[in-house]
C-alpha positions as CSV (number, residue, x, y, z in Angstrom):
1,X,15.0,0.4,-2.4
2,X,17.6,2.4,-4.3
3,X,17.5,4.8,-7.4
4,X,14.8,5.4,-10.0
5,X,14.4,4.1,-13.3
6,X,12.2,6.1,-15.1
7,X,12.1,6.1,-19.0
8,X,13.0,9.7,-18.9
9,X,15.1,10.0,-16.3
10,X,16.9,7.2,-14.4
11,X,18.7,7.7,-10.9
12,X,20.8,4.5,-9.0
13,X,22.5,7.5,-6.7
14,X,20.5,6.9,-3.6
15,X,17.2,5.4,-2.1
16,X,13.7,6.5,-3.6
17,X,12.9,6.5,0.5
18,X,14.0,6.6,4.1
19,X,13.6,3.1,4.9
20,X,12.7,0.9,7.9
21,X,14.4,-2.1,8.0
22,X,12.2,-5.2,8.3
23,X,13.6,-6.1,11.6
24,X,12.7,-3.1,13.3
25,X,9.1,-2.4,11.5
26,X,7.7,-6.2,12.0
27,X,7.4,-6.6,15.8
28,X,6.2,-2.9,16.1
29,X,3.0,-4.1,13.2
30,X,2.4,-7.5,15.1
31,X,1.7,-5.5,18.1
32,X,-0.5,-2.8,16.4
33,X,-2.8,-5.7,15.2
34,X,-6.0,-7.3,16.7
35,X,-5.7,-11.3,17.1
36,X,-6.8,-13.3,14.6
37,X,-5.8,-10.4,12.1
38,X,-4.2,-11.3,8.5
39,X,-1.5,-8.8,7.3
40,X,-0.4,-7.6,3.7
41,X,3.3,-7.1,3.5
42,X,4.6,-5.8,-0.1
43,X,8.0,-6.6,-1.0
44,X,9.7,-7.4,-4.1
45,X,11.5,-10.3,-5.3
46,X,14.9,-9.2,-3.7
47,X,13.3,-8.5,-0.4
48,X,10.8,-11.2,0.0
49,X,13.6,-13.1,1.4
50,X,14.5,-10.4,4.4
51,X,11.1,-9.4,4.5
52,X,9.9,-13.1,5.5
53,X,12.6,-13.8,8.1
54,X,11.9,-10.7,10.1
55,X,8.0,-11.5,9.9
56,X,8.0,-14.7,11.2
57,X,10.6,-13.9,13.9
58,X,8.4,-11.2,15.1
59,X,5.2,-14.1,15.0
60,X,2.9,-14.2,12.1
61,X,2.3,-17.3,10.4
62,X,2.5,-17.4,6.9
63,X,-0.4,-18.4,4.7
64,X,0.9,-17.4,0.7
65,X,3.0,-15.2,-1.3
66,X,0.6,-13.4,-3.4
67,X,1.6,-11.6,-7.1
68,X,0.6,-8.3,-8.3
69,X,0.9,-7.9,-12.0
70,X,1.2,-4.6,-12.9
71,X,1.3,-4.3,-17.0
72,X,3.5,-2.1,-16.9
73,X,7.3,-3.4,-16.7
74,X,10.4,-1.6,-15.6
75,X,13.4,-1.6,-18.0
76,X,16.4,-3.7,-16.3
77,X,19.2,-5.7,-18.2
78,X,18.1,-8.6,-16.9
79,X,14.5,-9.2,-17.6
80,X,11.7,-6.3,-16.8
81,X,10.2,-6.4,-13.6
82,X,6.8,-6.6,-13.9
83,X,5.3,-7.8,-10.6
84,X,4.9,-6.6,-6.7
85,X,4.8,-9.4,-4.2
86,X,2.7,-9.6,-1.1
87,X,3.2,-11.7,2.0
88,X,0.1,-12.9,3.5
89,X,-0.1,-13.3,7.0
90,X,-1.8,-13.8,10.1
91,X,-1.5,-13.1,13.9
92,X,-3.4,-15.7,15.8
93,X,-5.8,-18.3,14.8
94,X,-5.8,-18.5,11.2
95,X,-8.8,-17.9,9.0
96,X,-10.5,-18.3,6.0
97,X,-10.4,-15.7,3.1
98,X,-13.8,-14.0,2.2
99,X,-13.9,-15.4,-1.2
100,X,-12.1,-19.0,-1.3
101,X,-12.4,-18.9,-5.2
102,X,-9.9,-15.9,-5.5
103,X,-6.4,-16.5,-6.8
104,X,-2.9,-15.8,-5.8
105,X,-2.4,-13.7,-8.8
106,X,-4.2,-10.7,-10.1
107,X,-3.5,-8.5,-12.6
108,X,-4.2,-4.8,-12.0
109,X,-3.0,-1.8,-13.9
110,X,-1.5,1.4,-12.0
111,X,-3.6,4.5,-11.9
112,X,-1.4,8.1,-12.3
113,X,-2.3,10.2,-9.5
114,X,0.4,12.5,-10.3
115,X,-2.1,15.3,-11.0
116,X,-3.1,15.5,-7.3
117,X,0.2,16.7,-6.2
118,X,1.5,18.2,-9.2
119,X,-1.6,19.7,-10.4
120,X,-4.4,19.0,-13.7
121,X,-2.5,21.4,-15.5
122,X,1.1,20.0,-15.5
123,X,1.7,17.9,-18.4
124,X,0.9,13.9,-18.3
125,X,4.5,13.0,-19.8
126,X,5.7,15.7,-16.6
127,X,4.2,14.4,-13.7
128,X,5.8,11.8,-11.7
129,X,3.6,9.9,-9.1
130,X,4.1,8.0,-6.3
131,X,7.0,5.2,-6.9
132,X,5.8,2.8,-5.3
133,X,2.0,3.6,-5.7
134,X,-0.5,0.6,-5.1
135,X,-4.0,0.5,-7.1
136,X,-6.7,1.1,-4.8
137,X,-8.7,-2.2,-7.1
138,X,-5.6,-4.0,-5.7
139,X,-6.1,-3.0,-1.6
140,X,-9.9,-3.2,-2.1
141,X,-9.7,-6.9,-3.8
142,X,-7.2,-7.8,-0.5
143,X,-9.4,-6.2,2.2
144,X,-12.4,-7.5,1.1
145,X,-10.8,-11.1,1.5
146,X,-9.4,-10.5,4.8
147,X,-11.5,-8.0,6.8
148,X,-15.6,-7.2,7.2
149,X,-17.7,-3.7,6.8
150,X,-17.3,-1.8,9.6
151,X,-13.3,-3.5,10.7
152,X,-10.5,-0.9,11.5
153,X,-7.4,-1.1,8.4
154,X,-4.1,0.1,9.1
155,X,-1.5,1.2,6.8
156,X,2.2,2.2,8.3
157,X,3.2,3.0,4.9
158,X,0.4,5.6,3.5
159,X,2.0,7.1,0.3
160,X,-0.4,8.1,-1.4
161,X,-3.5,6.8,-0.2
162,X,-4.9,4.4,-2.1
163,X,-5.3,2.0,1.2
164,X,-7.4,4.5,2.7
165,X,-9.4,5.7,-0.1
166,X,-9.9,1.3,-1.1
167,X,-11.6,0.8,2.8
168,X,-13.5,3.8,2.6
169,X,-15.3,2.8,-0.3
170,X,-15.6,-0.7,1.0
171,X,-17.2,0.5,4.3
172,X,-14.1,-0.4,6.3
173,X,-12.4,2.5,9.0
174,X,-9.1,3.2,8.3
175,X,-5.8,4.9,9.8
176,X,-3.4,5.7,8.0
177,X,0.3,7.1,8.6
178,X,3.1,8.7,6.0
179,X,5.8,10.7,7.6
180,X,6.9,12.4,4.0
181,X,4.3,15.7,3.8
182,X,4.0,15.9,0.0
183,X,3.0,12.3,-0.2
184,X,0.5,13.1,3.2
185,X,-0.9,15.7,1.3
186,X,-1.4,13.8,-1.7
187,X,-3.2,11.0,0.2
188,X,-5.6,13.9,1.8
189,X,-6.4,15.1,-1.8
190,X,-7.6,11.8,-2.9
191,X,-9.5,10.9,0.1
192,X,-11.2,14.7,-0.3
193,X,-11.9,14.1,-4.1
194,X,-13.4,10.5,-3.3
195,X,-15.8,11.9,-0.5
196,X,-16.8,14.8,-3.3
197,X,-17.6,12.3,-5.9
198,X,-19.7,10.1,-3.4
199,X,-17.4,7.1,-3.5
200,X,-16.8,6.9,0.7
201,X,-19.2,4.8,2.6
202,X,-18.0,6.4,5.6
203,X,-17.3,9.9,6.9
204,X,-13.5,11.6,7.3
205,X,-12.4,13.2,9.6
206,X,-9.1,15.3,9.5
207,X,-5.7,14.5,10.9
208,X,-5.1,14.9,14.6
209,X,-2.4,17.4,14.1
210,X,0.3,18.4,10.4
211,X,2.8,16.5,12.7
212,X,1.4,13.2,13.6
213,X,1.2,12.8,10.2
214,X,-1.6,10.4,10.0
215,X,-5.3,10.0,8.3
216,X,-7.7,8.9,10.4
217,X,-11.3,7.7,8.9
C-alpha cells in the first residue's frame, strides 16, 4: 500500500506501512489456526488478486469475497474508492456461518480514534487515525458469524485494536500483535477505555513484555 491521500494532505512518496508480502504471511496464519477455523483476510480491489493466490497455495479453501462499505470515499481520478474487501476462508472442514441470513455486504461507517493517540485536546480536523482502521461493528458482525463465546481470535495485523476490543465485548479471547509502538499503544488505550466503561465481557491482561509487542486477552 503506497502513499496517503488525505483531503489535506496527500503523499504517493512511499508506503503507509512495512509490509508483508502475501506469500510469506499466508502459510505462517494457516499454521497459527485451529482446524476447522474460518479466516478474514482484508485486501483491496488491487490486491484481492495476489492476496487469493498466496491463500490458497498456502491451503484454505475459499468460501466468499465479502464487501465493506465504508461511506466515506477516497478521492482518486478514476472513481472514489469506497469499499474494503474481505476474503473468507477456511482451514479444514468447512462450516456453517452463525447467522445464514447475513449478507455479503454490510455497510459500516469508520469511527476516529485519533484522540487516543493524539490526545482529546488536539483538534478533530488535526488528528489523523489509523489508515487502515477497521470498525470494531465490522470485526464484531464477522466474529460472531464465524467463532463462539469463549473461542480464541487472532489478529497478526493489530493497528489499532478494534479486533481486540470487538471479541472482548462479544465474550471471545483474543491475541493480538502490531510491531509499530504508537499503533500498539493506541490499541492498549482502547482496550483500557472499553474495560473502564464496562463494555469487555472478559478480563485483560497486559502484554508479555513492550517487545513482543502483542495484546493478550
Amino acid at each position: 500500500m503506497g502513499g496517503c491521500f488525505a483531503k489535506d494532505a496527500y503523499d504517493n512518496s512511499g508506503e503507509l506501512f512495512d509490509m508483508v508480502e502475501w506469500a510469506d504471511m499466508a502459510p505462517l496464519i494457516y499454521g497459527a489456526l485451529a482446524d476447522d477455523a474460518d479466516a478474514i483476510i482484508m485486501t483491496s480491489d488491487r490486491e484481492e488478486g495476489a492476496a487469493r493466490a498466496a491463500f490458497d497455495a498456502a491451503g484454505f479453501g475459499f468460501h466468499r469475497l465479502l464487501v465493506w462499505v465504508k461511506l466515506t470515499a477516497t478521492p482518486n481520478r478514476w472513481y472514489m474508492p469506497n469499499c474494503e474487501f474481505g476474503l473468507y476462508l477456511y482451514k479444514g472442514r468447512a462450516r456453517r456461518i452463525t447467522d445464514c441470513s447475513s449478507r455479503a455486504l454490510i455497510r459500516c461507517p469508520q469511527q476516529d480514534v485519533s484522540h487516543l493517540f493524539l490526545g482529546a485536546d488536539v483538534p478533530p480536523d488535526q488528528r489523523r487515525p489509523h489508515a487502515t482502521e477497521k470498525p470494531v461493528a465490522l470485526m464484531a458482525y464477522w466474529m460472531g458469524n464465524s467463532t463462539d463465546p469463549g473461542d480464541l481470535v487472532i489478529d497478526p495485523f493489530m493497528g489499532s485494536g478494534s479486533t481486540i476490543v470487538a471479541a472482548a465485548r462479544t465474550g471471545r479471547a483474543a491475541i493480538g500483535i502490531e510491531k509499530d509502538p504508537k499503533w500498539f499503544d493506541v490499541a492498549c488505550a482502547r482496550v483500557a477505555e472499553a474495560a473502564e466503561r464496562n463494555q469487555m465481557e472478559m478480563p485483560v491482561s497486559a502484554p508479555v513484555s513492550a517487545r513482543q509487542e502483542s495484546l493478550a486477552l
